[in-house]
Backbone as XML, in Angstrom:
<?xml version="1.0"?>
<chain id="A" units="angstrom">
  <residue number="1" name="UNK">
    <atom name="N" x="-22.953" y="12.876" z="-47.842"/>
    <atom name="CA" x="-23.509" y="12.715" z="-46.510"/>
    <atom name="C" x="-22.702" y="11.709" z="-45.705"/>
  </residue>
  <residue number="2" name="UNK">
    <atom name="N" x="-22.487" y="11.105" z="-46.106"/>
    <atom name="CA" x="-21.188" y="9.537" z="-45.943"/>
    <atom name="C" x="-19.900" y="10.437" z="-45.185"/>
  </residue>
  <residue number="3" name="UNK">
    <atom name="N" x="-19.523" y="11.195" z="-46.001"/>
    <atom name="CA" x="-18.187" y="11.672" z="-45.539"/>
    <atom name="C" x="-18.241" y="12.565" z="-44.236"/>
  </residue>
  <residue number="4" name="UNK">
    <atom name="N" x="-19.731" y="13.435" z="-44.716"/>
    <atom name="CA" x="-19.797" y="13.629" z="-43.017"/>
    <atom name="C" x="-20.047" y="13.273" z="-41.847"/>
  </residue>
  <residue number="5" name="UNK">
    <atom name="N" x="-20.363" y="12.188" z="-41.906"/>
    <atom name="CA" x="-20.941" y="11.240" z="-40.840"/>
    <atom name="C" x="-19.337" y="10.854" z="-40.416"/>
  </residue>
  <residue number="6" name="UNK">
    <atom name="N" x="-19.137" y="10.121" z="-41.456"/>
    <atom name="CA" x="-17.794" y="9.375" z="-41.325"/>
    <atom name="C" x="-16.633" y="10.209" z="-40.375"/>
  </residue>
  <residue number="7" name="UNK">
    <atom name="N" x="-16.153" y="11.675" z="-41.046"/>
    <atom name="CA" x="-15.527" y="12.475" z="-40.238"/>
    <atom name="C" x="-16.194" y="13.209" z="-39.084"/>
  </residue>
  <residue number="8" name="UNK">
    <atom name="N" x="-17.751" y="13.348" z="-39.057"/>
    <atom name="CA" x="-17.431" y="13.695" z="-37.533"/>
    <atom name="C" x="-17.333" y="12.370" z="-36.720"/>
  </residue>
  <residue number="9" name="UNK">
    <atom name="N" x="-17.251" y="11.090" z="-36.790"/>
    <atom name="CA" x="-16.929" y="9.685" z="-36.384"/>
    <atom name="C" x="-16.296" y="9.879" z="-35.995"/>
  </residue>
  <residue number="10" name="UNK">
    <atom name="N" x="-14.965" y="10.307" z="-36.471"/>
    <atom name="CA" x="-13.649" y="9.966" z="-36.195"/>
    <atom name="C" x="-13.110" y="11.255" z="-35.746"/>
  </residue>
  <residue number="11" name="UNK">
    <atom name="N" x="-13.258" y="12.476" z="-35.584"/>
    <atom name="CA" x="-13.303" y="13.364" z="-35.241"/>
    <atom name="C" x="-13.335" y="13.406" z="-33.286"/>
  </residue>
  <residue number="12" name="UNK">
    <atom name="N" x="-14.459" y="12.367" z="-33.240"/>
    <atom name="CA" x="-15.485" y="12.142" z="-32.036"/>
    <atom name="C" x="-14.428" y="10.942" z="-31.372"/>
  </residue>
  <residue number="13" name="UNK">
    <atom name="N" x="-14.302" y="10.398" z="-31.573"/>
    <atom name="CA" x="-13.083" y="8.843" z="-31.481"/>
    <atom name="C" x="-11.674" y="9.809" z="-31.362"/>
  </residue>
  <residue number="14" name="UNK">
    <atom name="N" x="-11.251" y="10.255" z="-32.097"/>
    <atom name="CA" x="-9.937" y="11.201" z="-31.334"/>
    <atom name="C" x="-9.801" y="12.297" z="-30.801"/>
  </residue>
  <residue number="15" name="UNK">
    <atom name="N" x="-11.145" y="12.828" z="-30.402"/>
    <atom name="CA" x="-11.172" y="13.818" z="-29.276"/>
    <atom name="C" x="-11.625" y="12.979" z="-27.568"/>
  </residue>
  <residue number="16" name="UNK">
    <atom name="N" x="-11.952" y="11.513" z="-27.865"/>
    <atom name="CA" x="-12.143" y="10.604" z="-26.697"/>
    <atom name="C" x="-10.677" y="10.385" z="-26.462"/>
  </residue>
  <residue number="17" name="UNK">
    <atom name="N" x="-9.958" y="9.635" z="-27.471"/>
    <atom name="CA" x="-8.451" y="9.363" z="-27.325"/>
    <atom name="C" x="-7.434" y="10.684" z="-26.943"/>
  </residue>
  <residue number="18" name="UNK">
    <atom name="N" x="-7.752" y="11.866" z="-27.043"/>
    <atom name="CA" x="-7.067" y="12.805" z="-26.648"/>
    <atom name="C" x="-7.306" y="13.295" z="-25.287"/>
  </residue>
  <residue number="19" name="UNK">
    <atom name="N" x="-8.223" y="12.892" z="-24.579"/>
    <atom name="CA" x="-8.669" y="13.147" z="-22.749"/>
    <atom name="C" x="-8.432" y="12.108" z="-22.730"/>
  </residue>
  <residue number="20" name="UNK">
    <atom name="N" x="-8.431" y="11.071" z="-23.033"/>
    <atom name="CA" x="-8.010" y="9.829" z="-22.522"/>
    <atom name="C" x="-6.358" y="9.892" z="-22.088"/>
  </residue>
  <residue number="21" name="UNK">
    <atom name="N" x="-5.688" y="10.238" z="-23.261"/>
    <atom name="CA" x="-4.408" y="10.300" z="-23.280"/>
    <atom name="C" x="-3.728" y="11.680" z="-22.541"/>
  </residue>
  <residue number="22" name="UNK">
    <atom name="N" x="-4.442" y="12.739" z="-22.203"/>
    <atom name="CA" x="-4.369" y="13.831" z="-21.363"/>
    <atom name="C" x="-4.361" y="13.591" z="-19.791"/>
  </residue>
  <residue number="23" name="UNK">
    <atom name="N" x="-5.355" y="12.603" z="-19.822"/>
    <atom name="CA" x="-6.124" y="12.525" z="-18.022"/>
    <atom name="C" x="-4.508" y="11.987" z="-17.224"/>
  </residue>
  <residue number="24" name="UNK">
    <atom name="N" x="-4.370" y="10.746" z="-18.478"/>
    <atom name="CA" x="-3.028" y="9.945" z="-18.482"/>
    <atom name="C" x="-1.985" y="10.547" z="-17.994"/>
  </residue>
  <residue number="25" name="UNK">
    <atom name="N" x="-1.716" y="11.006" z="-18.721"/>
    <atom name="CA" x="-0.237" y="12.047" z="-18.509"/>
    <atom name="C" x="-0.424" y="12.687" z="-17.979"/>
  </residue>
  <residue number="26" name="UNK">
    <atom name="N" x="-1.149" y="14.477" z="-17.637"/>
    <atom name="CA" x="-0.903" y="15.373" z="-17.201"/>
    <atom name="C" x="-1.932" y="15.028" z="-15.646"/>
  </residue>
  <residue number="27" name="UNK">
    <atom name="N" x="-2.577" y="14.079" z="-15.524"/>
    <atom name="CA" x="-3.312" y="13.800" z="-14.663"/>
    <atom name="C" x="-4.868" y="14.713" z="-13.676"/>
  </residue>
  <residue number="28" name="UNK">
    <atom name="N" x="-5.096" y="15.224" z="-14.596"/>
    <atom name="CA" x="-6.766" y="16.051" z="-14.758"/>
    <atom name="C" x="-6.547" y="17.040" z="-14.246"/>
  </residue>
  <residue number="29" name="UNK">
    <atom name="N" x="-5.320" y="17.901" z="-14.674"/>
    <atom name="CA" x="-4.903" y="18.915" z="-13.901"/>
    <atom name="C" x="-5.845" y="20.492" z="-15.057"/>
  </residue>
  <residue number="30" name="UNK">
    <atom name="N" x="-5.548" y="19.503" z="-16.434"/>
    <atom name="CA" x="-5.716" y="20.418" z="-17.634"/>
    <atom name="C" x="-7.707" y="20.439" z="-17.381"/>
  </residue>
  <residue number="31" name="UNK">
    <atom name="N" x="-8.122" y="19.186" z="-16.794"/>
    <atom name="CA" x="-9.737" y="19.139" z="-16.725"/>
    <atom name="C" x="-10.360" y="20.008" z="-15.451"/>
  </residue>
  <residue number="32" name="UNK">
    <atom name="N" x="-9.242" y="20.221" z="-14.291"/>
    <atom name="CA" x="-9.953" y="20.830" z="-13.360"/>
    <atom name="C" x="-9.861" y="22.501" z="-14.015"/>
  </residue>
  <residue number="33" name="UNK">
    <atom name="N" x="-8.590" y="22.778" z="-14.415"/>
    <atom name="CA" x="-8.599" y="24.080" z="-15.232"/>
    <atom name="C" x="-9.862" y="24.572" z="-15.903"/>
  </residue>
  <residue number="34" name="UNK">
    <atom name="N" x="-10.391" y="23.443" z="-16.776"/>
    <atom name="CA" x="-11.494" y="23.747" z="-17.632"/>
    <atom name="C" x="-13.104" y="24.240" z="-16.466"/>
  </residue>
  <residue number="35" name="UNK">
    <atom name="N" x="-12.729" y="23.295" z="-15.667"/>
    <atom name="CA" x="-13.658" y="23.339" z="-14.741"/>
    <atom name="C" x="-14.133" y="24.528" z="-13.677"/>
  </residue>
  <residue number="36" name="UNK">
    <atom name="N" x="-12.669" y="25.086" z="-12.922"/>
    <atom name="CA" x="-12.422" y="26.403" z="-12.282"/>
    <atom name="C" x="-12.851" y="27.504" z="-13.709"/>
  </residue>
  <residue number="37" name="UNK">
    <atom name="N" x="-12.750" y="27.516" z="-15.135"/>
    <atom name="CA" x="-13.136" y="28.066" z="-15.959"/>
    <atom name="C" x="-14.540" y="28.273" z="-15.903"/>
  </residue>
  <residue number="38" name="UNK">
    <atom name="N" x="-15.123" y="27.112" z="-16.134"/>
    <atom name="CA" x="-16.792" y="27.098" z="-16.256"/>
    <atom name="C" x="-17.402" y="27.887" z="-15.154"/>
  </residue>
  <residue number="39" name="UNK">
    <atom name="N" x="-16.358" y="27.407" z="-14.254"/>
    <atom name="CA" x="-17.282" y="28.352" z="-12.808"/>
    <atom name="C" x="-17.590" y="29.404" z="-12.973"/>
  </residue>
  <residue number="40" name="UNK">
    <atom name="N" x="-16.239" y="30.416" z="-13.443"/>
    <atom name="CA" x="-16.337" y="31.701" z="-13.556"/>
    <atom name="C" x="-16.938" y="31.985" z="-14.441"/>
  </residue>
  <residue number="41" name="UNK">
    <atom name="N" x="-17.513" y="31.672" z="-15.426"/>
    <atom name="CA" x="-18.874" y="31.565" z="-16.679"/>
    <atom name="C" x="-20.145" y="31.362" z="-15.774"/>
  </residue>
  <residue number="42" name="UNK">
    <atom name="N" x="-20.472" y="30.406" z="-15.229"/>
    <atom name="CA" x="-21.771" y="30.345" z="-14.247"/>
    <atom name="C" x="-21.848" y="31.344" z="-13.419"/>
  </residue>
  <residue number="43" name="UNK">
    <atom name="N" x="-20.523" y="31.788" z="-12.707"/>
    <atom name="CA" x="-21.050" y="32.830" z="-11.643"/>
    <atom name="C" x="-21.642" y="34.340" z="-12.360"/>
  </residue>
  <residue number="44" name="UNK">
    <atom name="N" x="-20.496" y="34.667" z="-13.535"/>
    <atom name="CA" x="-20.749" y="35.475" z="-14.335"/>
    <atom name="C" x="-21.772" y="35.363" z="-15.415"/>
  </residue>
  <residue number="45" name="UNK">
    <atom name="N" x="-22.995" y="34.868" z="-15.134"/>
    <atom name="CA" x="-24.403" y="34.391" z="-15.738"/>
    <atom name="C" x="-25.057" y="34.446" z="-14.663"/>
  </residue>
  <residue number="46" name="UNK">
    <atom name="N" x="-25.141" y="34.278" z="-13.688"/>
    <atom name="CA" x="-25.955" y="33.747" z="-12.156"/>
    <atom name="C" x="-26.021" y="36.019" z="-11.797"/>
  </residue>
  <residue number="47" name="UNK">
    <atom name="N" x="-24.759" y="36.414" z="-12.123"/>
    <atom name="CA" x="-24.565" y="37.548" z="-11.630"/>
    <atom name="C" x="-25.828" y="38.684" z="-12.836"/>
  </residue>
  <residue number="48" name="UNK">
    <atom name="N" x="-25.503" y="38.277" z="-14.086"/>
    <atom name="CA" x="-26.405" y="39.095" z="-14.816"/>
    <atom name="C" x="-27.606" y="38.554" z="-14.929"/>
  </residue>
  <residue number="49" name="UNK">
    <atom name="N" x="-27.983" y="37.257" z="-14.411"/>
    <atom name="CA" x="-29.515" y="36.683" z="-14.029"/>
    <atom name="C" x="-30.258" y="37.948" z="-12.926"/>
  </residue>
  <residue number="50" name="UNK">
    <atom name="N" x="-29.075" y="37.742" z="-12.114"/>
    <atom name="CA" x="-29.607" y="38.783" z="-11.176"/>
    <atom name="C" x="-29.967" y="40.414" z="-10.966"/>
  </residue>
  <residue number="51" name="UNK">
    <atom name="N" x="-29.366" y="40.510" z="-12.554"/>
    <atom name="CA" x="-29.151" y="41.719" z="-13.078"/>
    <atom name="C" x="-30.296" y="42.331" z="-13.619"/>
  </residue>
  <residue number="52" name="UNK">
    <atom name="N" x="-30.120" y="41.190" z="-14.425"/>
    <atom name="CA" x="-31.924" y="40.843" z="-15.633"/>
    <atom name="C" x="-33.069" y="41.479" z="-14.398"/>
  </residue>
  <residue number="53" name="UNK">
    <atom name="N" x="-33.254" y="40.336" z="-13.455"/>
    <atom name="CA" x="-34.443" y="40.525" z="-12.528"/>
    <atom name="C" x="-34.448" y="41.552" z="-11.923"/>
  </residue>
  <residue number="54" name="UNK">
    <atom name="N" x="-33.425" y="42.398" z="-11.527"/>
    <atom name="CA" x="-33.698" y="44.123" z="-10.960"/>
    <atom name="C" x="-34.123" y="44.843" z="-11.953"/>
  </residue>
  <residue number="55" name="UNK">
    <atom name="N" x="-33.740" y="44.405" z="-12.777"/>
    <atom name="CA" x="-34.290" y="45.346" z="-14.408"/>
    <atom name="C" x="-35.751" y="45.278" z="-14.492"/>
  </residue>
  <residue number="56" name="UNK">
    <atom name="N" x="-36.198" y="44.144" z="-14.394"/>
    <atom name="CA" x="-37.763" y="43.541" z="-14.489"/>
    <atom name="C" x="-38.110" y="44.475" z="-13.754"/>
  </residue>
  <residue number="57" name="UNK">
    <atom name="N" x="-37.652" y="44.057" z="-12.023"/>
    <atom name="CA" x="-38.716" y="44.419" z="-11.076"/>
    <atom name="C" x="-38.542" y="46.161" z="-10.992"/>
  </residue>
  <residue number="58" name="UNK">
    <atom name="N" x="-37.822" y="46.600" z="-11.299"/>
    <atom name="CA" x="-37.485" y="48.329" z="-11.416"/>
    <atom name="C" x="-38.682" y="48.290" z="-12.520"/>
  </residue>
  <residue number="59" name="UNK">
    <atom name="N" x="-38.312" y="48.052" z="-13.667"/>
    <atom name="CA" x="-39.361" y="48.119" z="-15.003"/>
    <atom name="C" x="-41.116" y="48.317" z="-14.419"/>
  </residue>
  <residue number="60" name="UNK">
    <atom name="N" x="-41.445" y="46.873" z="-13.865"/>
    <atom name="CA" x="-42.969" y="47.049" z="-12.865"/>
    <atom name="C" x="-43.090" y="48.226" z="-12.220"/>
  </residue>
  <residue number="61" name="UNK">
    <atom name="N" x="-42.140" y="48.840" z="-11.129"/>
    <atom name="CA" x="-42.553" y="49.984" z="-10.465"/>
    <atom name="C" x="-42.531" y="50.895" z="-11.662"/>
  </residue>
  <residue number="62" name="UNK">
    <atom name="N" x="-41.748" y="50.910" z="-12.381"/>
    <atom name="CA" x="-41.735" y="51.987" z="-13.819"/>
    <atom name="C" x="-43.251" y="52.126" z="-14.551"/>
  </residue>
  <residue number="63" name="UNK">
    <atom name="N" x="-43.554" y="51.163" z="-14.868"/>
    <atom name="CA" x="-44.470" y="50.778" z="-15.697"/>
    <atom name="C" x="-45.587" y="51.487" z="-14.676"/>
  </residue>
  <residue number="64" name="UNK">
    <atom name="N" x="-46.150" y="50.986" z="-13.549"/>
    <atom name="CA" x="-46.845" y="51.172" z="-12.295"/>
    <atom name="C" x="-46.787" y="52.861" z="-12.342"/>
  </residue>
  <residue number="65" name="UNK">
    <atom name="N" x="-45.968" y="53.807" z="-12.239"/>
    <atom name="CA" x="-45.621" y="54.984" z="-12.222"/>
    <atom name="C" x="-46.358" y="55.907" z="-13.245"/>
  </residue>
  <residue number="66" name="UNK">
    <atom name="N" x="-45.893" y="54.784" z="-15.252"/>
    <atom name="CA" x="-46.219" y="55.468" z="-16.360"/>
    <atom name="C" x="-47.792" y="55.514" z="-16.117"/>
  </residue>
  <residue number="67" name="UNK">
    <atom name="N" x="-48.586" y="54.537" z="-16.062"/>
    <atom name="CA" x="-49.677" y="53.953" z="-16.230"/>
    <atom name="C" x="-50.587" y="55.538" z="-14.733"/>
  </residue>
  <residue number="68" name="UNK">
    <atom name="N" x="-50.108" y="55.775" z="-13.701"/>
    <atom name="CA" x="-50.516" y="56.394" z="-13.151"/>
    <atom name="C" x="-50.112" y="57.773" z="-13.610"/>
  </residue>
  <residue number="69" name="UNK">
    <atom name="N" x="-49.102" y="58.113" z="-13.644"/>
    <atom name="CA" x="-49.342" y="59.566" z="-14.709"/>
    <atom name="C" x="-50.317" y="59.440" z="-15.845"/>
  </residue>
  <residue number="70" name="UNK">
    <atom name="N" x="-50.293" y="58.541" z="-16.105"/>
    <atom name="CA" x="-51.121" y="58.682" z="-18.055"/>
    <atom name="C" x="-52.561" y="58.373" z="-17.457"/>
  </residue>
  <residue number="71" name="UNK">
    <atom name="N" x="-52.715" y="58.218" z="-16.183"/>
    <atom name="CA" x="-54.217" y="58.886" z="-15.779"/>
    <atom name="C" x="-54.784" y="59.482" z="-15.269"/>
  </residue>
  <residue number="72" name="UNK">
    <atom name="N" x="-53.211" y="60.172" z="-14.757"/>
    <atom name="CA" x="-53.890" y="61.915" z="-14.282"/>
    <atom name="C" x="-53.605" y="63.016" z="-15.378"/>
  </residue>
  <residue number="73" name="UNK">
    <atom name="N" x="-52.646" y="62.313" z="-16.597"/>
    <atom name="CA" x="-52.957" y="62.961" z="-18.038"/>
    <atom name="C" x="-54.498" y="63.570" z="-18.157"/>
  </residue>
  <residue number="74" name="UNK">
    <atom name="N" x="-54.948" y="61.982" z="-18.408"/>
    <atom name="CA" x="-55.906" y="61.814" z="-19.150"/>
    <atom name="C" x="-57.448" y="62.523" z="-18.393"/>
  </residue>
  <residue number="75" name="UNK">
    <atom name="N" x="-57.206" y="62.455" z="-17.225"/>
    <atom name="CA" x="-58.060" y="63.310" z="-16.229"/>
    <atom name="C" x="-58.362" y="64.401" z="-16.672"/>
  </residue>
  <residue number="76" name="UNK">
    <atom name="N" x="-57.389" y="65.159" z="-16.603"/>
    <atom name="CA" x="-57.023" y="66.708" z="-16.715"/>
    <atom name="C" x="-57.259" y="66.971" z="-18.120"/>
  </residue>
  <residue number="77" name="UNK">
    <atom name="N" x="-57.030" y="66.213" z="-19.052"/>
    <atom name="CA" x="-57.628" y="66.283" z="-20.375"/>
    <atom name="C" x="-59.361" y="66.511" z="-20.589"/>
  </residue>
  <residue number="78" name="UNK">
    <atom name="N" x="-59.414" y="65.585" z="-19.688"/>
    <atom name="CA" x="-61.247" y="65.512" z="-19.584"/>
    <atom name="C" x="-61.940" y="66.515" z="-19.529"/>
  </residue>
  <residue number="79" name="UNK">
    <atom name="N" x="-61.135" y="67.093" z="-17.918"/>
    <atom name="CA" x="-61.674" y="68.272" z="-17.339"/>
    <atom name="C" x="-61.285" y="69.567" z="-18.262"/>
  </residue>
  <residue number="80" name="UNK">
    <atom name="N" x="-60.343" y="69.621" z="-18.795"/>
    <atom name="CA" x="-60.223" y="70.455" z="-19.871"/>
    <atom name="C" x="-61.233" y="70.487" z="-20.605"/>
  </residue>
  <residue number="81" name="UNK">
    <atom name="N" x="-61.581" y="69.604" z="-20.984"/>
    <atom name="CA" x="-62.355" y="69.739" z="-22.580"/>
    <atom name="C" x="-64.099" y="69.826" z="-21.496"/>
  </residue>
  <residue number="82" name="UNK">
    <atom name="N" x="-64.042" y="69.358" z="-20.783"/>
    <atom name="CA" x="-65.378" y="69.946" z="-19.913"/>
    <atom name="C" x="-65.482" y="71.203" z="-19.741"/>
  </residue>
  <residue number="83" name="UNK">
    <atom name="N" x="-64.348" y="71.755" z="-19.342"/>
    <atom name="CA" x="-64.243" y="73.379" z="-18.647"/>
    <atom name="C" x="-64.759" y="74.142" z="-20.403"/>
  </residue>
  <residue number="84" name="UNK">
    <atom name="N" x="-64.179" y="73.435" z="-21.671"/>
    <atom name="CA" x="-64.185" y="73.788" z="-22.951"/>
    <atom name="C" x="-65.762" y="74.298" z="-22.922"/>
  </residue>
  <residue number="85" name="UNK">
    <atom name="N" x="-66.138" y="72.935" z="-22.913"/>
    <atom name="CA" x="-67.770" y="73.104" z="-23.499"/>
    <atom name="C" x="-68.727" y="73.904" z="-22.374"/>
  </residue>
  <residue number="86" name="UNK">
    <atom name="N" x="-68.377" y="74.181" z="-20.795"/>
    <atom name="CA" x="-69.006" y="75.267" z="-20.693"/>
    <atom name="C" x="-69.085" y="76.960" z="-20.939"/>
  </residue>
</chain>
């Protein structure tokens, strides 16, 4: 348990020293990169959020639709089995 603690420690300590020593030199050119990256991850999440929710709200009128056929099914079933027994 020691050793893992220990290495992700130091693991954690030279991935600080490596943006440290990045920002340095290449001057946050490599961090805005990462950044213009993320965007296009958020927009492309924000886009199938929006995707999701037409699905939903299509689904409700769907659902709304099934639920009203399956009670003019069930109607006509009735009256069937009425028309039966006279």
């Amino acid at each position: 348990m020691f050793k893992l603690i220990f290495r992700t420690v130091i693991i954690t300590v030279f991935l600080i020293f490596l943006s440290v020593a990045l920002a340095l030199w290449k001057g946050g050119e490599p961090f805005r990169y990462f950044g213009e990256g993320v965007m296009v991850v958020g927009k492309s999440i924000m886009k199938f959020g929006d995707l999701v929710d037409d699905f939903v709200s299509g689904s409700k009128k769907i659902h709304k639709s099934y639920n009203d056929l399956k009670g003019v099914i069930i109607n006509d079933d009735k009256k069937a089995k009425d028309w039966k027994d006279k």
